[in-house]
N, C-alpha and C positions, 0 to 999 in steps of 0.2 A: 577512735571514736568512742564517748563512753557508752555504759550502756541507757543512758536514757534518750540518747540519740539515736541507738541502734533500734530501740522499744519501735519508736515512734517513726521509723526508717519502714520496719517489718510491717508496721499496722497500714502506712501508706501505700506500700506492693500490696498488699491484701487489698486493701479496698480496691485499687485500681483493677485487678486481677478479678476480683467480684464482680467489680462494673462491668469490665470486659467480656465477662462470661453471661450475664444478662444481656448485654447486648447482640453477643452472637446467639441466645437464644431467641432472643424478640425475636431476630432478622429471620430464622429458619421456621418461624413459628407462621411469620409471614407469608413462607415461601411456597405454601401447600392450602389451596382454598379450592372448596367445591361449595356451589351455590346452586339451588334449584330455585325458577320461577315457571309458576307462582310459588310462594315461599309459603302462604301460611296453610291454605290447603289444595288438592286437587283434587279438579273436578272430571267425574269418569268421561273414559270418552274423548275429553281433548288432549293435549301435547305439552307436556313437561320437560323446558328446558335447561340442560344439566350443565352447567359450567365448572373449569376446573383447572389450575393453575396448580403447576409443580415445575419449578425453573429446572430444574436437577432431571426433569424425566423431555423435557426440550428436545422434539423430532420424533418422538415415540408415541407409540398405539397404547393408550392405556382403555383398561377395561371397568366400567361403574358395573357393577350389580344389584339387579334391584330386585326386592323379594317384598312379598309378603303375602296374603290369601289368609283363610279360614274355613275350616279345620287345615286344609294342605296348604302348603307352603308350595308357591310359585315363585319362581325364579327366571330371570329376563337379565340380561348382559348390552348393556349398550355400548359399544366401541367409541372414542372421543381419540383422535388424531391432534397431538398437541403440536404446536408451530414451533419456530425459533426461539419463542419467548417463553415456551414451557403453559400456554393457555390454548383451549379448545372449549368447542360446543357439542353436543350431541343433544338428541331428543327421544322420548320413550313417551311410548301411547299409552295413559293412561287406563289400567283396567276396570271393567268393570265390577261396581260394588258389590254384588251376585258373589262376586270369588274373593274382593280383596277390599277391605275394612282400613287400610293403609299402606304405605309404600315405603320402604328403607330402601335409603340409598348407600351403597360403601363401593368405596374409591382407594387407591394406595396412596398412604400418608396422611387421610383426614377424618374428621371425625363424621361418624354413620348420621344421615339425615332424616328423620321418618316424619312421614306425615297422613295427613288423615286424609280419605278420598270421599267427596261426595257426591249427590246428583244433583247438584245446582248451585 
């Protein structure tokens, strides 16, 4: 083979090897989703439901933590029993704005959720 065959031989594994590694990141990127509803804010007092998808943690207890307050910092653990398919629900009372000005949510493997708590 000369080398302007080999050139363009080397550049075709790369790409392809490129592609294929973007694509197993999309897929894993996919694989780890926590959702809170209501999503834009919460209101004190009622129930915030935690959803949460991790194909890889499938038949396991995972634990959300949720914090926040002012001046102290509170902290609340709401357990979510994931099923066969690596999804679950859980729910956490929201608290009152007296102690907690907003809510962060963090989960294993996703990004932290915070959001604002009101009274109406």
């Amino acid at each position: 083979m000369n080398q302007t065959k080999k050139s363009w031989l080397s550049i075709l594994v790369f790409v392809m090897l490129l592609g294929a590694g973007i694509m197993l990141q999309s897929n894993s990127a996919q694989a780890q989703t926590m959702k809170t509803t209501p999503s834009g804010k919460l209101k004190e007092g009622s129930n915030a439901t935690i959803s949460y998808e991790n194909k890889s943690l499938a038949g396991q207890t995972i634990t959300v933590e949720v914090s926040g307050g002012y001046p102290v910092i509170f902290t609340e653990n709401v357990q979510i029993t994931l099923d066969a398919d690596g999804k679950g629900t859980g729910t956490w009372k929201v608290a009152p704005m007296a102690t907690w000005m907003a809510a962060s949510f963090n989960a294993p493997a996703v990004a932290e959720i915070t959001l604002p708590i009101t009274n109406h």
